[in-house]
C-alpha positions as CSV (number, residue, x, y, z in Angstrom):
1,X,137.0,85.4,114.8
2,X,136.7,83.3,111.7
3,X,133.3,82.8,109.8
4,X,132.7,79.0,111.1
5,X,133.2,80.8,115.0
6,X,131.1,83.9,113.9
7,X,128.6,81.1,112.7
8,X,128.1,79.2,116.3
9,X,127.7,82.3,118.1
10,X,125.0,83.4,115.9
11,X,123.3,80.3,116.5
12,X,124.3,80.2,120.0
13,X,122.4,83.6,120.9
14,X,119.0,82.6,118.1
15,X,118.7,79.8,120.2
16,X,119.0,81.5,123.7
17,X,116.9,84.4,122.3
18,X,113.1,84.8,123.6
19,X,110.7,86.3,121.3
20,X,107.4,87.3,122.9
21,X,104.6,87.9,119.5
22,X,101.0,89.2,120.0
23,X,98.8,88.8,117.5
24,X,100.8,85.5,116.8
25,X,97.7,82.9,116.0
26,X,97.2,84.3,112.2
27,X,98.7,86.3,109.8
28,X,102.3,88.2,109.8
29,X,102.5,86.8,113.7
30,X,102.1,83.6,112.6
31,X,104.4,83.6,109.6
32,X,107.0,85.3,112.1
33,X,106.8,82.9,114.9
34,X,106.8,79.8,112.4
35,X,110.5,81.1,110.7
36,X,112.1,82.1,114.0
37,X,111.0,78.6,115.4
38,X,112.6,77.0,112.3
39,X,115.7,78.7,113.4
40,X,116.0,77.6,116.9
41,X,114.6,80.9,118.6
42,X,112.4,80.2,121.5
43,X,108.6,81.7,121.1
44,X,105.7,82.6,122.7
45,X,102.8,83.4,121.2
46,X,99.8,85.2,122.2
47,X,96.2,85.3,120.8
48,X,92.4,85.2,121.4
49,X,91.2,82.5,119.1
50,X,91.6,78.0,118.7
51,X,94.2,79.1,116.3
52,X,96.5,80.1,119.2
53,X,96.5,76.6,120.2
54,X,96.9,75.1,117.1
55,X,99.3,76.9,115.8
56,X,101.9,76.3,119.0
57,X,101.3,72.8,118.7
58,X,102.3,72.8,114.9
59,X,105.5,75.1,115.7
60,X,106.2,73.6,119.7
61,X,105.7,76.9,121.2
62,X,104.1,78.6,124.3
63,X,100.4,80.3,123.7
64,X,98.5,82.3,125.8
65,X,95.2,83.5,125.4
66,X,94.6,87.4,126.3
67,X,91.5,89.7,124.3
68,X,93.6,93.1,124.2
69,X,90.0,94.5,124.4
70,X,90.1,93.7,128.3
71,X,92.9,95.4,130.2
72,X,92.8,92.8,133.0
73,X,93.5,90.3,130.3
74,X,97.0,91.9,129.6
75,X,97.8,92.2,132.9
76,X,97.2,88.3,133.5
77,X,99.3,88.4,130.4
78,X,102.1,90.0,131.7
79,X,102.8,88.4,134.8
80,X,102.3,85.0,133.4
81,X,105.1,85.4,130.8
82,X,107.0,87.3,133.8
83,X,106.5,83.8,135.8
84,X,107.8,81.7,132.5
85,X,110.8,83.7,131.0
86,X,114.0,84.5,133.1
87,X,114.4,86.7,129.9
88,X,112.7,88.5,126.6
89,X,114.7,89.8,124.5
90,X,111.9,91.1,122.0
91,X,108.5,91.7,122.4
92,X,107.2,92.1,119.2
93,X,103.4,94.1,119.6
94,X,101.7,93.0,116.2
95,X,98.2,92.3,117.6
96,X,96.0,95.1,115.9
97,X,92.6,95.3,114.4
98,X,90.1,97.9,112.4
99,X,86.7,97.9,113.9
100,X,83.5,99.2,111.4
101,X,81.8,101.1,114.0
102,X,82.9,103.3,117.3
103,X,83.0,100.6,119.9
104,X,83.4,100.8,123.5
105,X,85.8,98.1,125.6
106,X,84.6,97.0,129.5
107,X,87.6,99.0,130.1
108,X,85.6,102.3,129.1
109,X,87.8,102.9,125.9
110,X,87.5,103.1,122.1
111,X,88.2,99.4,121.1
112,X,90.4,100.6,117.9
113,X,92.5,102.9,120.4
114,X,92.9,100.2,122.8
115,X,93.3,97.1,121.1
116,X,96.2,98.9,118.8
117,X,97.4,101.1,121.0
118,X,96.4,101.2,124.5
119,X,97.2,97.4,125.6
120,X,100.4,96.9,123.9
121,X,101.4,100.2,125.9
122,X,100.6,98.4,129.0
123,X,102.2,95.1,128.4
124,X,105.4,97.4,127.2
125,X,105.3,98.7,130.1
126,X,104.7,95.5,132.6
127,X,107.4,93.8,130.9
128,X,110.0,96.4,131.1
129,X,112.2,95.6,133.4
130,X,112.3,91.9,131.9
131,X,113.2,93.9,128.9
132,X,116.2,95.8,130.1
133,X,117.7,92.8,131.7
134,X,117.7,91.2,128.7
135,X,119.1,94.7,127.2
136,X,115.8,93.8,124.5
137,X,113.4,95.4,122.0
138,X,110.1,96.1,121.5
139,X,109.1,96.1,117.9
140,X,105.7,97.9,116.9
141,X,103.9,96.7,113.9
142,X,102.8,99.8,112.6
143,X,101.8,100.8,109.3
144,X,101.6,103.0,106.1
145,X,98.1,104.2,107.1
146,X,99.7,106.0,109.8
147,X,100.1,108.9,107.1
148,X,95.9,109.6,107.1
149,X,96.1,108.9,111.1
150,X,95.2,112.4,113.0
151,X,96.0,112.2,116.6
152,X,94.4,115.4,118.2
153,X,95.6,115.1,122.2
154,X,91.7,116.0,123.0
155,X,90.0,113.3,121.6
156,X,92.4,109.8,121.2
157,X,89.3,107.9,121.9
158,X,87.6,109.3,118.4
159,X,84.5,110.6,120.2
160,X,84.4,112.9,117.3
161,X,83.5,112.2,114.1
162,X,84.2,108.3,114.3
163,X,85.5,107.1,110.9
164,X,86.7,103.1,111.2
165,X,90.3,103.9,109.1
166,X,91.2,107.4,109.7
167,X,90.9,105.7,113.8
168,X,92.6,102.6,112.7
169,X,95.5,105.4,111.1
170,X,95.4,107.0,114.2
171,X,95.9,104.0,115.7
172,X,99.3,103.1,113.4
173,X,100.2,106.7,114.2
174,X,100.3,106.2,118.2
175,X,102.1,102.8,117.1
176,X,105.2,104.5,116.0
177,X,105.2,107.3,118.1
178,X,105.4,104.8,121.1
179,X,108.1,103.3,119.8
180,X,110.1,106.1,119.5
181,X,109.5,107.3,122.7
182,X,110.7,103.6,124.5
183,X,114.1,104.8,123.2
184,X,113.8,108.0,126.2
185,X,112.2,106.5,128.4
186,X,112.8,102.5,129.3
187,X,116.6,103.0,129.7
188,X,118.0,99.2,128.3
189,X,115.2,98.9,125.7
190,X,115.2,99.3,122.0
191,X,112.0,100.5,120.2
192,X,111.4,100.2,116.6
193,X,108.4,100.0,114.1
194,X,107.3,98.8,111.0
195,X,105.0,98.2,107.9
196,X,104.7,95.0,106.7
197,X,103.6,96.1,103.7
198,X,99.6,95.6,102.6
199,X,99.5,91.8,103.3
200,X,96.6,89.0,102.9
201,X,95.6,88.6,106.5
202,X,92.2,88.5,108.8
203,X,92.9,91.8,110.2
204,X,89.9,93.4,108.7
205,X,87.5,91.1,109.6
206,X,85.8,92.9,112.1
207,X,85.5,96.0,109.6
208,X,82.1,96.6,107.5
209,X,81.3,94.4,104.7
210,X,82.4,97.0,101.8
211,X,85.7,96.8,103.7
212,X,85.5,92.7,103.9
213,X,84.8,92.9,100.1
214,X,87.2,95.1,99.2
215,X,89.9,93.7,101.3
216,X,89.5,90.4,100.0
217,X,88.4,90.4,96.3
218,X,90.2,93.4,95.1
219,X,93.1,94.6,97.4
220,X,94.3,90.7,98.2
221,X,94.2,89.6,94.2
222,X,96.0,92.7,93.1
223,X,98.4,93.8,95.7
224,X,98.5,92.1,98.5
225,X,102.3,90.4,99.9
226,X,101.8,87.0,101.0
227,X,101.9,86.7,105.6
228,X,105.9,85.1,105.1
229,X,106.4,88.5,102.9
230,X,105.2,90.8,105.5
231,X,106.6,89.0,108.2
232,X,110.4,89.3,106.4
233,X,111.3,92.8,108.1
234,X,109.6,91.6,111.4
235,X,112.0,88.5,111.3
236,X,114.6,90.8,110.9
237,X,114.5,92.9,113.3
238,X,114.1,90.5,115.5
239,X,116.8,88.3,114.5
240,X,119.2,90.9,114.6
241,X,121.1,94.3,115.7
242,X,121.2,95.7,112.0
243,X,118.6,98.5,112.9
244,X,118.4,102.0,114.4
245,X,116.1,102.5,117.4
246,X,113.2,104.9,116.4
247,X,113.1,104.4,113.4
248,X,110.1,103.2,111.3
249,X,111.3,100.5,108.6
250,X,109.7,98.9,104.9
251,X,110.9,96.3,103.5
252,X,114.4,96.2,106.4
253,X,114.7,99.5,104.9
254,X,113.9,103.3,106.8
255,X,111.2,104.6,105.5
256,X,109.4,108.0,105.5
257,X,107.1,108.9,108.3
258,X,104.9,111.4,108.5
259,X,105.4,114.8,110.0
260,X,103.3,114.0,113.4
261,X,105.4,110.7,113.5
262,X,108.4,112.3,113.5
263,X,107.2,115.1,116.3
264,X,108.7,114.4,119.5
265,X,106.4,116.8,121.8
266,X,103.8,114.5,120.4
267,X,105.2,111.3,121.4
268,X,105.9,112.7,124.7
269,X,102.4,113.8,125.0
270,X,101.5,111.0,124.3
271,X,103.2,108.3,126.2
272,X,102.0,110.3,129.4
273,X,98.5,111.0,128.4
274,X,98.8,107.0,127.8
275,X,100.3,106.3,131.2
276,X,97.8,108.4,132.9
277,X,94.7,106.6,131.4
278,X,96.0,103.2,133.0
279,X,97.3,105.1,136.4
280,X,100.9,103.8,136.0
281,X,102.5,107.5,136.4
282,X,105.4,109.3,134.1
């Protein structure tokens, strides 16, 4: 194959490829679904504010509106992306928030465990077999936080001692962990995570004011990545095959996770004590 054929057939599967992104109306999302758009992929992104809309009319994509905080809402998710895609060949879970205080979904469950952790399990899981059809990947936006994350298998709802970023860690932590564990159990699917880096979004905007403050005046002006520089490895991966399942990436590069990340009892453990919350079984 010579570079000009090499060429068309990398165009040939971008345009054929389907690229599900939560999270997608602001942000990394956003920035992702606006440079896969500009190279022919077809997207759908998902969100809970106007911007949703907006945004897919700027870029000619599919929205739909879900609030991860209500389980039925990622179920109705699910099966109408189910009804619209013969295939998806990446379903990239970057929808994520911090909250300031310990907050309680209708579901019954901590909204910082559910909203990072919880729902994109679930829509994982609904989407599965689509998935493995499509011999796809699910890429988790996870995080460098996930090193002060403590998951302790008795309390992953943080009835204990509720503090907003050690949860939020927590949160990154489960992130990663799930995706490792897709590798073993969703035979045909690909599962990989990654840190975008510390990057000038409205992520934290639901976290207390010291953290608004912070976030914006000092973090953003000093060392915050612009959303197109977080989004990079995010594009990557799901542009390509140039990645190992499992493994947790910075900048398209491996990076070092931390020693409960890399435990695969836990991750086990995990995915079950997951499964069994929203009665879907082993």
């Amino acid at each position: 194959m010579n570079q000009l054929q090499a060429l068309l057939l990398h165009s040939v599967r971008a345009v054929n490829r389907t690229v599900v992104i939560t999270g997608g109306s602001s942000g990394i999302g956003a920035a992702a679904a606006r440079e896969l758009r500009r190279r022919g992929v077809t997207v759908a992104i998902t969100g809970r504010s106007p911007e949703t809309a907006r945004l897919a009319a700027e870029i000619d994509c599919d929205h739909f509106i879900a609030d991860y905080s209500r389980l039925d809402d990622v179920r109705a998710l699910a099966n109408r992306l189910l009804a619209t895609y013969p295939r998806i060949d990446v379903l990239a879970n970057n929808a994520g928030a911090v909250f300031a205080t310990r907050q309680m979904t209708v579901d019954g469950h901590e909204k910082t465990f559910q909203v990072n952790h919880l729902s994109p399990f679930l829509l994982t899981w609904l989407l599965r077999e689509r998935l493995a059809d499509s011999n796809g990947c699910v890429i988790n936006t996870a995080s460098g936080a996930h090193h002060m994350g403590r998951l302790k298998l008795d309390d992953l709802e943080s009835a204990r001692n509720y503090n907003a970023w050690r949860a939020y860690g927590t949160a990154k932590l489960m992130n990663i962990l799930h995706a490792t564990e897709i590798n073993d159990r969703l035979h045909g699917v690909r599962g990989v995570s990654f840190h975008p880096g510390v990057v000038a979004t409205g992520f934290a905007r639901e976290g207390s004011a010291m953290t608004r403050l912070l976030y914006r005046k000092f973090i953003a002006s000093l060392f915050m990545l612009s959303p197109e520089q977080g989004a990079d490895t995010l594009v990557w991966l799901a542009s390509s095959n140039d990645w190992t399942p499992g493994e947790y990436y910075v900048k398209r590069n491996p990076a070092r996770k931390s020693a409960a990340a890399r435990d695969p009892e836990l991750a086990r453990k995990l995915w079950a004590m997951s499964s069994r919350l929203l009665a879907l079984g082993d």
